[in-house]
The first five atom37 places (N, CA, C, CB, O) and aatype in JSON, in Angstrom:
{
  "aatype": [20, 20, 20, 20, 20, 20, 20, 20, 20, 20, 20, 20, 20, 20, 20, 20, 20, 20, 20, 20, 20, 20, 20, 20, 20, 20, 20, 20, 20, 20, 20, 20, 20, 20, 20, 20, 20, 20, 20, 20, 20, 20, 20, 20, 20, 20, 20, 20, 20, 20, 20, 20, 20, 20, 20, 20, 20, 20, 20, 20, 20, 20, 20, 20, 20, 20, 20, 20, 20, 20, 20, 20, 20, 20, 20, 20, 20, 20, 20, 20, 20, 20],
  "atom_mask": [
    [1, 1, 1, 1, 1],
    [1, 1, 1, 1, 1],
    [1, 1, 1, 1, 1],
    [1, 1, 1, 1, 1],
    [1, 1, 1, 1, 1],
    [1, 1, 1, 1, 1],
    [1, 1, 1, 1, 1],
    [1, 1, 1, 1, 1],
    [1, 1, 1, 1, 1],
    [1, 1, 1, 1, 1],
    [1, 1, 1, 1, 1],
    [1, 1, 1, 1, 1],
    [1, 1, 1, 1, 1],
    [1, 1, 1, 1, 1],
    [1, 1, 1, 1, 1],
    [1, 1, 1, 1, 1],
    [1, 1, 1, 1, 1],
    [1, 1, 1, 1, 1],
    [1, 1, 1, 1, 1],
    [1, 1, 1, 1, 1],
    [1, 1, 1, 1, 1],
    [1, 1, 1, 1, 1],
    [1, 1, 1, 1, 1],
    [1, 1, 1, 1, 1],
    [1, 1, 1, 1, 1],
    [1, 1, 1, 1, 1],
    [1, 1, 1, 1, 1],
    [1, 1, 1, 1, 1],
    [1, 1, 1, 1, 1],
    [1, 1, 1, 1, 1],
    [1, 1, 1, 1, 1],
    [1, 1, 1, 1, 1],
    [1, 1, 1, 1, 1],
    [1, 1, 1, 1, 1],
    [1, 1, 1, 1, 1],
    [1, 1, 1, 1, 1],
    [1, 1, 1, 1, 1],
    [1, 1, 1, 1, 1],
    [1, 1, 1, 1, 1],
    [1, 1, 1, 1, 1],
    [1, 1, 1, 1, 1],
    [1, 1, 1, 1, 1],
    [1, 1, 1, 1, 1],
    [1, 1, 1, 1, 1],
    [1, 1, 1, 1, 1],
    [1, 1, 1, 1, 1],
    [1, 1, 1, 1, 1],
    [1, 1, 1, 1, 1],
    [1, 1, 1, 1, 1],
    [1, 1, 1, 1, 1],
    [1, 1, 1, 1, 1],
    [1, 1, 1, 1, 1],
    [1, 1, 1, 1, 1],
    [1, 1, 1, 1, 1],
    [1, 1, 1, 1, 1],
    [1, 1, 1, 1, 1],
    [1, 1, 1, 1, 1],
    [1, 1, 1, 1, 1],
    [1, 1, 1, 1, 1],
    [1, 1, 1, 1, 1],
    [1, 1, 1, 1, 1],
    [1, 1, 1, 1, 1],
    [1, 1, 1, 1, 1],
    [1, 1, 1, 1, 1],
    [1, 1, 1, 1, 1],
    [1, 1, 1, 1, 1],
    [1, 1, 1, 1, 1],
    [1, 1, 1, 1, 1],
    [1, 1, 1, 1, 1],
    [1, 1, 1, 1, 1],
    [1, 1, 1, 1, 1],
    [1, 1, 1, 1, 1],
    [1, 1, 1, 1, 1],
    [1, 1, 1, 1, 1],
    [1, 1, 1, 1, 1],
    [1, 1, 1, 1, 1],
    [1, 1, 1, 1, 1],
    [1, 1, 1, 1, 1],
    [1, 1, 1, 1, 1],
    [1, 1, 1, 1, 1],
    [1, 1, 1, 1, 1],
    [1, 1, 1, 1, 1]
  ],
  "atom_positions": [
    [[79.77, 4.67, -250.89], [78.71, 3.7, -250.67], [77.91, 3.47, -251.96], [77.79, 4.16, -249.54], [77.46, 2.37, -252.28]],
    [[77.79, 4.41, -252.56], [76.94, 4.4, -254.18], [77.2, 3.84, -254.84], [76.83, 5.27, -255.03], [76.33, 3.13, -255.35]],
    [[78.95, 3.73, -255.43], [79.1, 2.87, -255.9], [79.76, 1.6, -255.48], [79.37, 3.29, -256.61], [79.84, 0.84, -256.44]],
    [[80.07, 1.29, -254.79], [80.01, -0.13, -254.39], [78.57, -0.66, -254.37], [80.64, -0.31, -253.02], [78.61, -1.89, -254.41]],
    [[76.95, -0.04, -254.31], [75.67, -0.4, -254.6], [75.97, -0.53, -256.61], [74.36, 1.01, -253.83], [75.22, -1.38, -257.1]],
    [[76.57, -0.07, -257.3], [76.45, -0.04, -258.4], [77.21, -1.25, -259.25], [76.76, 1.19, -258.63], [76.97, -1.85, -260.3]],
    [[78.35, -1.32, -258.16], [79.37, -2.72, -258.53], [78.47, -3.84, -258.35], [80.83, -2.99, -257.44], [78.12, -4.61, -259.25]],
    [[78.05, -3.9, -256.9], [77.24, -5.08, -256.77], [75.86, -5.24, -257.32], [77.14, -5.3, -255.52], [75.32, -6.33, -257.14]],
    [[75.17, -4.22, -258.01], [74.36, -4.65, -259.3], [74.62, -5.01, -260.53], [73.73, -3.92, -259.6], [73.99, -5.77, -261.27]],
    [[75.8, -4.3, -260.74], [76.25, -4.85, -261.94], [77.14, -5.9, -262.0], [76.75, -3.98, -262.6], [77.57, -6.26, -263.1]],
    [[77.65, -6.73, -260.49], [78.2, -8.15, -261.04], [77.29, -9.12, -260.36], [79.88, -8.51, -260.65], [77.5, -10.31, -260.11]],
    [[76.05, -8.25, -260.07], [74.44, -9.55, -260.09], [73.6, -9.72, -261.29], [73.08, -9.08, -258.98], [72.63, -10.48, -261.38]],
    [[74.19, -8.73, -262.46], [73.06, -9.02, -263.64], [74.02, -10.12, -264.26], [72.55, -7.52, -264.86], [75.21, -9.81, -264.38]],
    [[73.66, -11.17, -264.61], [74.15, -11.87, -265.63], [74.57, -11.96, -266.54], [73.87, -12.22, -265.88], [73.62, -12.26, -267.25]],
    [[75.94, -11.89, -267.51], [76.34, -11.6, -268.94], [75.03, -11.37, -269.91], [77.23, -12.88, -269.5], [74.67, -10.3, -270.4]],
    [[74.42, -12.7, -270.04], [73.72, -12.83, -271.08], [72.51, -11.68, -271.28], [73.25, -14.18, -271.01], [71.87, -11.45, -272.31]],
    [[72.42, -11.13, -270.19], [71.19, -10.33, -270.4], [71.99, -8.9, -271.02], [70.19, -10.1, -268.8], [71.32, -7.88, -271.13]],
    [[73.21, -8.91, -271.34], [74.22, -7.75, -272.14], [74.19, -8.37, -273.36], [75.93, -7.5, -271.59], [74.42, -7.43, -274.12]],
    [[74.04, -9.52, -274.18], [74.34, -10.19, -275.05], [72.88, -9.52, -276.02], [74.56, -11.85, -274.57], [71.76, -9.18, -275.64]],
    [[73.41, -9.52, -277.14], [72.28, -9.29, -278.29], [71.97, -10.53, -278.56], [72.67, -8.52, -279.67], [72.63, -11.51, -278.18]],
    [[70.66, -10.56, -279.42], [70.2, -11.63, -279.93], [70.54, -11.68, -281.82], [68.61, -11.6, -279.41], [70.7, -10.76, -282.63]],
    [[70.55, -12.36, -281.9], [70.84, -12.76, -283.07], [70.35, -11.6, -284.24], [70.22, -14.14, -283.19], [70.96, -11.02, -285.14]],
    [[68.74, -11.57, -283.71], [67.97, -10.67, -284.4], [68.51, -9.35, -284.31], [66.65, -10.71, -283.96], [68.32, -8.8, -285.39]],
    [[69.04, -8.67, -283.58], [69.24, -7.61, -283.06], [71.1, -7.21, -283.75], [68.89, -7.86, -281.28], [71.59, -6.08, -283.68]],
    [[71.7, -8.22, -284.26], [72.57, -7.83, -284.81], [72.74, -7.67, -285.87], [73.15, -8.18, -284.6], [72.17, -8.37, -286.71]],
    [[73.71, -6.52, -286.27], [73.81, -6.33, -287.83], [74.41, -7.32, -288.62], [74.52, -5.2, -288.16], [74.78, -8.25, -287.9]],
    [[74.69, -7.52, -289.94], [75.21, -8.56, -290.53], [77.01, -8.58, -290.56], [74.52, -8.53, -291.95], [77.67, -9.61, -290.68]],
    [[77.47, -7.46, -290.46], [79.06, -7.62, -289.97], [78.77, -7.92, -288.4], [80.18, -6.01, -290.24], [79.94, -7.7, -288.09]],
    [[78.41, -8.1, -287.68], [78.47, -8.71, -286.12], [78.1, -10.19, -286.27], [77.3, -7.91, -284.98], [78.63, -11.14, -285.68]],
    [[77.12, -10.23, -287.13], [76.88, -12.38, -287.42], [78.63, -12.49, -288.01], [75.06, -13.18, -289.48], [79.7, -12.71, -287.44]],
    [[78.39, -12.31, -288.92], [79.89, -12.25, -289.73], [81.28, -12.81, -288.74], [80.21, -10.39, -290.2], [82.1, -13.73, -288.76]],
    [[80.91, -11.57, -287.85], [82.66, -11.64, -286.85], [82.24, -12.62, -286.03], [83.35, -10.07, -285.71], [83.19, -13.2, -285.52]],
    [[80.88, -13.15, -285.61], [80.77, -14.4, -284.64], [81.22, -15.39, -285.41], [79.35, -14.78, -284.06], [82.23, -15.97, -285.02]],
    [[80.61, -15.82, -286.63], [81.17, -16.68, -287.23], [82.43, -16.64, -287.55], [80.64, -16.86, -288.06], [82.92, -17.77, -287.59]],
    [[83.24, -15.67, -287.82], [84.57, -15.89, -288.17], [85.15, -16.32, -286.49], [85.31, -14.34, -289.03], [86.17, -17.0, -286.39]],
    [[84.63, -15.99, -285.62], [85.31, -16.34, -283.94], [84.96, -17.43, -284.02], [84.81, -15.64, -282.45], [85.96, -18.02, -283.61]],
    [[83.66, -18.77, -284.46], [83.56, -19.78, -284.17], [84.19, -20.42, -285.29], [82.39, -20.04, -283.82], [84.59, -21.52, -284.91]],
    [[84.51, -20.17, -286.68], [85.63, -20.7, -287.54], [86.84, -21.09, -286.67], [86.08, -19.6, -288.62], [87.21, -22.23, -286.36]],
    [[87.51, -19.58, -286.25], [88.99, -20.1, -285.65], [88.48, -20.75, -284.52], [90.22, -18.89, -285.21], [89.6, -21.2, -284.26]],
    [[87.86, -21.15, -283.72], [87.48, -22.24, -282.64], [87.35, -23.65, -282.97], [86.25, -21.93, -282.09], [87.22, -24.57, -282.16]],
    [[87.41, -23.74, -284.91], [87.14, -24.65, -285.35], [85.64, -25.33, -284.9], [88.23, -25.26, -285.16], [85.62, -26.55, -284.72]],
    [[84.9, -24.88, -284.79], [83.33, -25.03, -284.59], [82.85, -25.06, -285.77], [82.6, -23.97, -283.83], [81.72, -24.63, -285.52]],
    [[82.86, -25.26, -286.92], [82.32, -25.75, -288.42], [81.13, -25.39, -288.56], [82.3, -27.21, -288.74], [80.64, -24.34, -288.99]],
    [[80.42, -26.88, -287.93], [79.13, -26.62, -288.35], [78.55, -25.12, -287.6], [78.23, -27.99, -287.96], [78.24, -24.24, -288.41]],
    [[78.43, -24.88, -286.55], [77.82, -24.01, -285.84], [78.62, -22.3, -286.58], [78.13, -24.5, -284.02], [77.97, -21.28, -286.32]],
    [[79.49, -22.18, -287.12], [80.0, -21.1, -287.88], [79.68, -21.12, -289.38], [81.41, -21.06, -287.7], [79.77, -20.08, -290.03]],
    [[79.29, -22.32, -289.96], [78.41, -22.05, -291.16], [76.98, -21.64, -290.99], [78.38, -23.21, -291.94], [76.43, -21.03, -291.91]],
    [[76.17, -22.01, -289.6], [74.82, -21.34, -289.13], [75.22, -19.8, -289.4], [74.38, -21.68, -287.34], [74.8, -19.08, -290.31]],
    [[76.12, -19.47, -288.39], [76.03, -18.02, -288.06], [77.13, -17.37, -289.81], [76.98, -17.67, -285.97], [77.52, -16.23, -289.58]],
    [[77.38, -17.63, -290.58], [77.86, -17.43, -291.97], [76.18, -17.37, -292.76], [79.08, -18.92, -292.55], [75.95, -16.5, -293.6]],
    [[75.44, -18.1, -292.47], [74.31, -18.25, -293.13], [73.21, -16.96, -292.52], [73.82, -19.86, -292.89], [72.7, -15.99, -293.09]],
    [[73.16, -17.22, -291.75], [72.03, -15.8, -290.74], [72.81, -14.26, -290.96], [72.06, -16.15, -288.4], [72.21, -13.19, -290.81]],
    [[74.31, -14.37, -291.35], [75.25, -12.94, -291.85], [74.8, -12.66, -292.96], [76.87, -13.01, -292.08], [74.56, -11.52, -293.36]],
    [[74.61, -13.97, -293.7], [74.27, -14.05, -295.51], [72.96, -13.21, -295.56], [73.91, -15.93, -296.29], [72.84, -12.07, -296.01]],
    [[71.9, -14.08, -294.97], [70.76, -13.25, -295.36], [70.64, -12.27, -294.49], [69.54, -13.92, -295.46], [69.41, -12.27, -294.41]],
    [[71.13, -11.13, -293.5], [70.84, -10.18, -293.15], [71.47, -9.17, -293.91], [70.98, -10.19, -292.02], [71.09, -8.0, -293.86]],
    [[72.66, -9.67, -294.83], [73.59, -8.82, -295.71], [72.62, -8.76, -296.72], [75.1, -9.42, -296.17], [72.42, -7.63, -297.18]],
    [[71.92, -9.75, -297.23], [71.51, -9.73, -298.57], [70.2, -8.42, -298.49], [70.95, -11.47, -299.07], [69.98, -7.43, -299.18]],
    [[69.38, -9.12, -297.04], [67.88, -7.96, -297.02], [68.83, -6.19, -296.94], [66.47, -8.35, -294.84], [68.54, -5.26, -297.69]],
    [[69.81, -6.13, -296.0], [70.54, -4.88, -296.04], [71.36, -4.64, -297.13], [71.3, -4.74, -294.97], [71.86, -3.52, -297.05]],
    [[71.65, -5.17, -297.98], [71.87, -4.76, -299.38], [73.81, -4.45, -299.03], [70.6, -3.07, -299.94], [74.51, -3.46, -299.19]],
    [[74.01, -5.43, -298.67], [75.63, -5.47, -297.87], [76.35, -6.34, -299.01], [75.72, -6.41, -296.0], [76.82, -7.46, -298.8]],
    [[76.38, -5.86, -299.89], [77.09, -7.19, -300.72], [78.81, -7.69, -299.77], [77.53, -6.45, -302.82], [79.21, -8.84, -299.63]],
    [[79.31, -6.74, -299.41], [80.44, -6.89, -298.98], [80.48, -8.13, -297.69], [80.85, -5.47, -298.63], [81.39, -8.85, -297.29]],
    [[79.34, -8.02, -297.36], [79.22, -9.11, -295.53], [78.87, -10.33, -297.11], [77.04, -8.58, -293.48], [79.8, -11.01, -297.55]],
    [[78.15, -10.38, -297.45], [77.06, -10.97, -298.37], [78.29, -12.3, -298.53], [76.44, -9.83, -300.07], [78.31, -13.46, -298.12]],
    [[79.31, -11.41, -299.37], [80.89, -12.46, -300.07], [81.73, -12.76, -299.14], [82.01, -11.71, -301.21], [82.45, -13.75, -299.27]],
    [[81.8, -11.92, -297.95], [82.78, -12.88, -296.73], [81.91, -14.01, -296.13], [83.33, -11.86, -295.23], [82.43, -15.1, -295.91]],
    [[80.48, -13.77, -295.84], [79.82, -15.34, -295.68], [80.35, -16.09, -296.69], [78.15, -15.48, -295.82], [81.2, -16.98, -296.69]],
    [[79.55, -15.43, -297.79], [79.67, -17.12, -298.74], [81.32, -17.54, -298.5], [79.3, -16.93, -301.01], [81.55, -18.75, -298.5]],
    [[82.39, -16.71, -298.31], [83.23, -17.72, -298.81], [83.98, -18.26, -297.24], [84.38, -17.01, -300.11], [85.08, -18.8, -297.13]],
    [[83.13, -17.96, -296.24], [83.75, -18.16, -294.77], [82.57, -19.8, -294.97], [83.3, -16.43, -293.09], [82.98, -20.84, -294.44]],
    [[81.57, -19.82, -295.52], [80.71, -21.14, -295.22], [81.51, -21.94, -296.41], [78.72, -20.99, -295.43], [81.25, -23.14, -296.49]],
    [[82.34, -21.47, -297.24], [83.04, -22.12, -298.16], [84.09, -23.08, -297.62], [83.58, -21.2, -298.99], [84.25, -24.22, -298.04]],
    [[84.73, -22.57, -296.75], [85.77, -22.41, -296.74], [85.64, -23.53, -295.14], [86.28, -20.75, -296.94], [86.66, -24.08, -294.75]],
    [[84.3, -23.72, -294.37], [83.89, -24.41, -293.2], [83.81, -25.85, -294.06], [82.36, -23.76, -292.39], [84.43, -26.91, -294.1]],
    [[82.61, -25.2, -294.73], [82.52, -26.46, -295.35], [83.75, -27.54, -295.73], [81.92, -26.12, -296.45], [83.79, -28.7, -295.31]],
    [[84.68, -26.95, -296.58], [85.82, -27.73, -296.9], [86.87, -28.24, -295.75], [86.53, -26.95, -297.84], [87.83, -28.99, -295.94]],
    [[86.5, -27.72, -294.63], [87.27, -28.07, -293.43], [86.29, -29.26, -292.71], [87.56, -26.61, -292.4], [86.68, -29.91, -291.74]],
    [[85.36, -29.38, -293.14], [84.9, -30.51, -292.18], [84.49, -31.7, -293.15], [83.56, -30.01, -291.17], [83.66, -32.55, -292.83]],
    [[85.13, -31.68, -294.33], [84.94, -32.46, -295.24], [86.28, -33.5, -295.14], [84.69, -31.64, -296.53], [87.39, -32.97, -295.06]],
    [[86.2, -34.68, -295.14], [87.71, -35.43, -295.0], [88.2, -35.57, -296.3], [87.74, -36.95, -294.29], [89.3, -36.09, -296.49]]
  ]
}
């Protein structure tokens, strides 16, 4: 009985309230969203999240996230360019 009370709370909370916020992620997690909305071909909205990776790499001193942004917003950019 307990857990079937535990199933049915947990498929009444809503995804999103499991979801981090933007703020709350590190700069390799912006990073891998944006690289998931790249291959979705979502451009503009994966150079946002390339840009919010950029500067959380830069304040955390990540050079490594820092150069897969720049060259993942590089690389958007030139894809939505005709």
């Amino acid at each position: 009985m307990r857990s079937l009370l535990v199933a049915l709370f947990v498929l009444s909370v809503p995804a999103a309230a499991f979801a981090q916020s933007d703020a709350q992620k590190s700069a390799t997690q912006l990073w891998g969203d944006g690289s998931r909305l790249e291959s979705d071909k979502e451009f503009p909205k994966a150079i946002e999240q390339y840009n919010k990776a950029l500067t959380k790499a830069v304040a955390d001193k990540r050079n490594d996230v820092a150069a897969k942004s720049l060259v993942g917003i590089g690389r958007c950019s030139e894809s939505i360019r005709p």
